[in-house]
C-alpha positions, 0 to 999 in steps of 0.5 A: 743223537743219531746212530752214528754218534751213538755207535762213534760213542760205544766204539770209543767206550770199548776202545778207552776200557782195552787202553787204546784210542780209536784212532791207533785202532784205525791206523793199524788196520788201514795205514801205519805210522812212521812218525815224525823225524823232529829236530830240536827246537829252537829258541826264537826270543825270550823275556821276562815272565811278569805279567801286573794287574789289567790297567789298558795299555798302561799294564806292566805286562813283560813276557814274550808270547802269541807266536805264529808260524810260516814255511815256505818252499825252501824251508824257511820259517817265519815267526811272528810273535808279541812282546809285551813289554815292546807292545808291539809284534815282531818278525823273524825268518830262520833259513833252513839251516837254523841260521837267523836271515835278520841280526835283529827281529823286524818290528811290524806293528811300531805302535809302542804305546799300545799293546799289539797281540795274537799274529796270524801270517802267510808267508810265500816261497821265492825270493825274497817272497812276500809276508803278510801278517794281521793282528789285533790291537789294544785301541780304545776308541770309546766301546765297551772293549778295546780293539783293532785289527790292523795288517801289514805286509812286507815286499822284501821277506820280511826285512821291512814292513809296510806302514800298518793299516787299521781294517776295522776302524770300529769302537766295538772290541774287534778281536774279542772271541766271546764266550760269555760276558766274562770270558773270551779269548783275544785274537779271534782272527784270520787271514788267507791268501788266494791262488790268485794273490787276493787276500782275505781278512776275518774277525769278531767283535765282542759284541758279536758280529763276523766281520770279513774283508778283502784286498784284491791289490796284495795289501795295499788296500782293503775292501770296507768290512762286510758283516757275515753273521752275528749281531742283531740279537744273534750268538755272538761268533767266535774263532772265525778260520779262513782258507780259499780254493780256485775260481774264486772260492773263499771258505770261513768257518766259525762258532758262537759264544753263549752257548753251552751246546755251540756247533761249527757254523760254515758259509763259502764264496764263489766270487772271491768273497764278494758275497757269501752263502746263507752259513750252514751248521756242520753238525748239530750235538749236545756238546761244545765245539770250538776253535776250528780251522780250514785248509783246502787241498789242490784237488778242492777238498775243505778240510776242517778240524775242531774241538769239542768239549761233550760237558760244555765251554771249559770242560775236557775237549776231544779233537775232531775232523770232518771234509767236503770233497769237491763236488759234495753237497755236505761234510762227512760225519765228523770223527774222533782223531784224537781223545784225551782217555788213555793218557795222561792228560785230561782235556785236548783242544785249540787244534791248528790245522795245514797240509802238504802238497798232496792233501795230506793233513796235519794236525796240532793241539794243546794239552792240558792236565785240567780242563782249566788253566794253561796248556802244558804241552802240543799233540800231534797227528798226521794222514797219508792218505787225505784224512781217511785215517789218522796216525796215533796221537803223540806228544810233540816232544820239547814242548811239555818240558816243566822246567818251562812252566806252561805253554803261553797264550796268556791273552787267548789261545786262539793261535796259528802254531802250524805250517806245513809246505807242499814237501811236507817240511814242518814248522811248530811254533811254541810259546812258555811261561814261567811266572816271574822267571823266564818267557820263551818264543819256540819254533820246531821243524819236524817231517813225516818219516818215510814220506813219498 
């Protein structure tokens, strides 16, 4: 362990024993925190909240879950999200006034007799603007595990999607985020779009490999899948995050799975994903980092934000946050921005990251009261000053309320619950579940008070 770390560990000890974080410490000494302004969530669907033995594609699975989210430059937000009793992924777009832009929810995946699980999407401004979504899906095709990843896209804002089409065409499980061979999380994928409208595919398979494909036609086509890393005795990756900058640039980010002491791997394009640089290792510690996920702002800076566990896989995680100015050769040193000591839950992980239009990054996390079981709630900070420091961590209300049960993510955690626009306007997807009563699909607007 180098200096920093030892003297990030003794700040962090002192803080904890004065009932204070890091974080709030930094924040009153350097920027102060308004808050957010959040509006009351809004039910997006709900559903039953049974969920039967693993039997493939015939369980009796009935519950709605997986949610994601867009915003555009008017404020409207898109969800996506997966009903397992339908088995299938839907789409809806709330205007800016809560009002729904579709009497019904837009089916995307129309593949009734497999399960269809865990959306990401990008959603463009304008009308009727274009949304685009990946997913994985439940097929067999003769691998140990089963899985797919298929993507759409929609012309018309979502009204109407294009037929699906299957980008990895594998028997090896894609989609599966390994921890072990007997955990892993599903929906180990990402998808980004270019300033350019080249866009950009990522997954892991169970096996291990990170595949990345791209479109260079908006969706209509995609390039055969290349291998990045994995496979071939390596680490098995997992939890791949894409974001792209100009001239070409495409950024991914992973982290492995078998490995008690996993660090954040990262690896950039400069020729729209043609071909990719040798991946390099953020920062190499003892502990179990996790779930990472990028964004770049307008001036080049890569942001990135992660999870580590100082215990291993499965233990109380902690949020950290670490960027590449443009220009720089290396990340900064990663640094705490929100930890679980101090409040009153014990493990903070699976962040989601995305920033406005001035570079200002905002953040999300699951909370947990044990470091295993579901998540019972979503924290939240944000910067106003490109990620120099952080406002204090806080609860984002209306997502722990225990009359819902727990938060959702029954087949993997790996989501895409935040989407911020160039405003700072914010939208907060959410799933619950309460066993053998009611399920719900969530979304929240929120923005930063006082922004300028």
């Amino acid at each position: 362990m180098d200096f920093k770390s030892i003297l990030s560990g003794l700040i962090s000890a002192i803080a904890v024993l004065m009932g204070v974080s890091v974080v709030a410490l930094s924040v009153a000494q350097k920027s102060g925190s308004s808050g957010i302004k959040w509006k009351d969530k809004i039910e997006v669907v709900s559903g039953e909240a049974y969920r039967g033995p693993w039997r493939m594609n015939e369980s009796e699975f009935r519950y709605v879950d997986d949610p994601t989210v867009g915003i555009n430059g008017d404020k409207a937000v898109g969800v996506a999200w997966a009903d397992h009793d339908r088995k299938d992924i839907f789409f809806q777009v709330f205007e800016k006034d809560g009002k729904k832009r579709f009497q019904e929810p837009v089916n995307v995946s129309r593949s009734p007799s497999i399960f269809s699980w865990l959306p990401k999407l990008v959603m463009t401004s304008g009308r009727p603007g274009r949304v685009y979504v990946l997913w994985q899906e439940i097929v067999f095709s003769g691998g140990t595990h089963g899985g797919e990843i298929f993507f759409a896209r929609s012309n018309d804002g979502g009204k109407t999607f294009q037929e699906p089409i299957n980008l990895s065409t594998t028997r090896a499980g894609a989609g599966k985020g390994r921890l072990n061979r007997d955990s892993w999380h599903n929906g180990s994928l990402d998808i980004a779009l270019g300033p350019e409208g080249h866009l950009y595919a990522a997954w892991t398979e169970y096996e291990g490999p990170l595949r990345f494909s791209r479109s260079t036609d908006g969706g209509a086509s995609f390039s055969a899948p290349i291998r990045i890393r994995g496979g071939n005795g390596a680490a098995p990756a997992r939890a791949p995050a894409l974001a792209t900058g100009g001239d070409g640039a495409v950024y991914i980010a992973w982290t492995v799975g078998e490995d008690p002491a996993a660090d954040i791997h990262f690896s950039e394009s400069d020729d729209h994903g043609q071909t990719f640089a040798e991946p390099r290792i953020l920062d190499r510690t003892d502990g179990h980092a996790d779930a990472p996920k990028l964004a770049v702002d307008d001036r080049g800076t890569v942001h990135l934000v992660y999870a580590e566990s100082p215990g291993g896989p499965l233990k109380a995680y902690h949020i950290r946050y670490t960027r590449l100015p443009q220009g720089e050769g290396d990340f900064e040193q990663p640094r705490q921005i929100a930890v679980p000591e101090g409040t009153r839950w014990e493990s903070m992980n699976f962040p989601s990251l995305s920033l406005d239009g001035k570079g200002n990054p905002y953040i999300i996390w699951e909370l947990f009261p044990k470091p295993v079981g579901y998540p019972k709630g979503l924290g939240f900070t944000f910067s106003r000053d490109g990620g120099q420091t952080f406002a204090s961590p806080r609860d984002i209300p209306g997502t722990g309320d225990p009359a819902l049960g727990t938060g959702g993510g029954r087949q993997g955690l790996l989501m895409k619950k935040l989407a911020v626009n160039d405003q700072g306007a914010i939208a907060v997807a959410h799933s619950t579940f309460k066993r053998n009563q009611s399920s719900h699909v969530w979304f929240l607007r929120g923005e930063a008070a006082g922004r300028n």
